[in-house]
N, C-alpha and C positions, 0 to 999 in steps of 0.2 A: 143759549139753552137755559133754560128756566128750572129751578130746582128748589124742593121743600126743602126748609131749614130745620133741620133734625138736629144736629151735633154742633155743640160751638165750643170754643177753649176762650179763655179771658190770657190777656197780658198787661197789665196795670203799672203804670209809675208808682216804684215803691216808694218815692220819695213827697208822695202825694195823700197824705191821710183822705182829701175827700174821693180819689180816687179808690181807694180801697172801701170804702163803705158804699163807694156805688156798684162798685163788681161784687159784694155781697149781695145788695138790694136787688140786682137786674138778674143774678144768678136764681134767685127765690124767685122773679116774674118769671124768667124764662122756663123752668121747672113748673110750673105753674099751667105754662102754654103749651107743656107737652116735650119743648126743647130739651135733652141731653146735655150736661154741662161735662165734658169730656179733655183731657189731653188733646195738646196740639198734634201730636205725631198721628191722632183720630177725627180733627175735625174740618169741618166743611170752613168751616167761618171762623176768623179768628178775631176776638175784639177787642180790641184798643182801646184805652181806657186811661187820658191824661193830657194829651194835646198831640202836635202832628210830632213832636219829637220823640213820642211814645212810638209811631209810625216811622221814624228813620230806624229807631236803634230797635227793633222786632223785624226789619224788615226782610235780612240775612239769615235771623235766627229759626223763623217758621217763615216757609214757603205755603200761606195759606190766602185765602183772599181773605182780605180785609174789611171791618165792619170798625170804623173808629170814630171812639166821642172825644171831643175835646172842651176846650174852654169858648168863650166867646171871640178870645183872640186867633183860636186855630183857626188855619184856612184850607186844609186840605182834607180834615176830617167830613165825613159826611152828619156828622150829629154832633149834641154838644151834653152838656151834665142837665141841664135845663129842661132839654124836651125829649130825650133819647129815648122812654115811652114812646112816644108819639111816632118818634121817627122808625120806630124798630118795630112796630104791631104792623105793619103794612109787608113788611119780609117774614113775617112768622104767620101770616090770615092769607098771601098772597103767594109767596115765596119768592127769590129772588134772583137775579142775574150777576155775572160778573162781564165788568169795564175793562181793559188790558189796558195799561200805560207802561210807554218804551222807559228802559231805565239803562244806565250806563255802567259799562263793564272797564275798567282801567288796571294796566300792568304799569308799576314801576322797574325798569331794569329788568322786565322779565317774570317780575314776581306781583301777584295777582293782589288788589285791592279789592274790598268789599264793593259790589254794586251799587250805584247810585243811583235814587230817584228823584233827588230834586239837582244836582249838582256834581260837582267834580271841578276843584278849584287849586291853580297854582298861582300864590301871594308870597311877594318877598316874607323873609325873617325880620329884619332889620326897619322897615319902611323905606327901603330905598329903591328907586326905578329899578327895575329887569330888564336885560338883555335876553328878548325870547327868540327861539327859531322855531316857527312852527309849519309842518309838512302837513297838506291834506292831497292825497293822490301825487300825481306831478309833481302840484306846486306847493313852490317852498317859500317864506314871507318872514323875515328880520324885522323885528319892531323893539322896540321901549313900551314900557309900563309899566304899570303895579301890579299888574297880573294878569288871568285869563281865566276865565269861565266859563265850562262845557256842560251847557244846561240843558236838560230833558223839555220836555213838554210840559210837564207838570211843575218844574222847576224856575220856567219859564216865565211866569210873575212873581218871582221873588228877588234872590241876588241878580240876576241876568236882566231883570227890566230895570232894577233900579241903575244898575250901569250904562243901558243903555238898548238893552236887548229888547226882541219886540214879544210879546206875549201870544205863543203859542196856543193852539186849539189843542186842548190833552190829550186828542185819543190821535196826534198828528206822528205820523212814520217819522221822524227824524231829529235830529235835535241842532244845538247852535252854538257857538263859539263867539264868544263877547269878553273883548278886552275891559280892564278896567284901567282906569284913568289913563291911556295909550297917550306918547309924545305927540304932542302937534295933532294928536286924534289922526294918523296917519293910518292905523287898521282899524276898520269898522266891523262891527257882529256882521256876524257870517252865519245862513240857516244852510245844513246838511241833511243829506239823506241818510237813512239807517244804514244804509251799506258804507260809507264813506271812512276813514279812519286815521287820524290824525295821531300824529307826534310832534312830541314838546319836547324840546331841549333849553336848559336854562346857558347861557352863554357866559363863559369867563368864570371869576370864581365867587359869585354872589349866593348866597343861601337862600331858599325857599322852602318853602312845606307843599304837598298834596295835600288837600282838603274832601273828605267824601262828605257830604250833607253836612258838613259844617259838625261833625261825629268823630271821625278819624282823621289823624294828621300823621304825613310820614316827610321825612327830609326830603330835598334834592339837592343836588349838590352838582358844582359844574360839570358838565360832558353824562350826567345822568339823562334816561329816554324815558318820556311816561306816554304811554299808547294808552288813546281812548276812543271807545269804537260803541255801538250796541252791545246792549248784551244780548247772551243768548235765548234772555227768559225773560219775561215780561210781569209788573207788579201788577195783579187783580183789585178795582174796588169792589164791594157788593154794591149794590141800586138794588132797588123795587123792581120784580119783575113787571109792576106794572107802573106805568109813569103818569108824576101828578099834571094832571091837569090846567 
């Protein structure tokens, strides 16, 4: 569905001076184009304004779709400090659509972890192999490693390929479980459907962390269960309702 761009809220890396003087600058363009500069709890569009990490830690906080600039090193932002003019006068003349990307929902022990859009990650404490048991339906699979990586679509070219995983198509139903550094390379990534739902248990008394987008880290501890499944809600990008050429 295709919708005019009326209302937008900013969210800026405070930790970013040229971030803040460009959410000034593009608030005066956008006021200028007619755009509403509003509260998130009011807006259609929320914009990002810092790089894709600006995009993990907003992502729980406002459930809006997303318009985010980054640097030249971001890669999941659609625009960057440089030409966000450019790229943002084609959704304000034309209006624009939203992208759905699956993103990951995880319980430790019961008790619910922030959403994941690029990742969901168990890595020893110490640097030492794991002992994992990991369930997908039926089947159940005892391996060694450094860890495991239950990477989205979107997440998909980043930690999970550089391990070893294959690089997903973003707007793909399902996501994938990719060991890192596994004994003897005895389990290989494995791609899932959205329905599918996996448990981890870490084996013996060895420490690890959960990792959500490399953002929040929570213990695990031996005979602990971390369930990671779909979520039940999906991240929006904005796009050009109409597409370039």
């Amino acid at each position: 569905m295709i919708q005019k761009l009326k209302r937008v809220a900013f969210a800026s890396n405070p930790l970013k001076a040229h971030a803040r003087r460009l959410r000034e600058r593009m608030g005066a363009y956008l006021r200028g184009m007619g755009v509403r500069v509003v509260s998130p709890r009011r807006a259609q569009v929320l914009v990002t304004i810092g790089g894709d990490g600006t995009i993990l830690y907003n992502k729980n906080r406002y459930r809006r779709a997303v318009w985010a600039i980054g640097s030249d090193t971001s890669f999941i932002c659609q625009s960057n400090h440089k030409r966000w003019k450019k790229d943002i006068e084609p959704l304000v003349s034309g209006g624009f659509r939203t992208e759905k990307r699956l993103m990951l929902a995880a319980k430790l022990n019961g008790k619910s972890l922030p959403d994941a859009l690029n990742e969901v990650v168990v890595r020893s404490q110490y640097h030492r192999v794991l002992e994992l048991q990991l369930t997908v339906g039926r089947r159940r699979i005892f391996f060694m490693a450094d860890g495991l990586i239950f990477s989205t679509p979107t997440g998909s070219s980043a930690y999970a390929y550089s391990a070893g995983g294959r690089e997903m198509e973003r707007a793909a139903r399902g996501y994938q479980v990719v060991p890192i550094a596994p004994y003897r390379r005895l389990f290989k990534p494995m791609v899932l459907n959205e329905h599918d739902v996996c448990r981890v248990k870490v084996v013996g008394k060895a420490k690890a962390d959960a990792v959500v987008d490399g953002q929040m880290h929570r213990p695990i501890r031996g005979g602990s269960e971390l369930v990671v499944r779909a979520a039940r809600r999906d991240f929006e990008f904005v796009r050009p309702a109409r597409r370039k050429r």
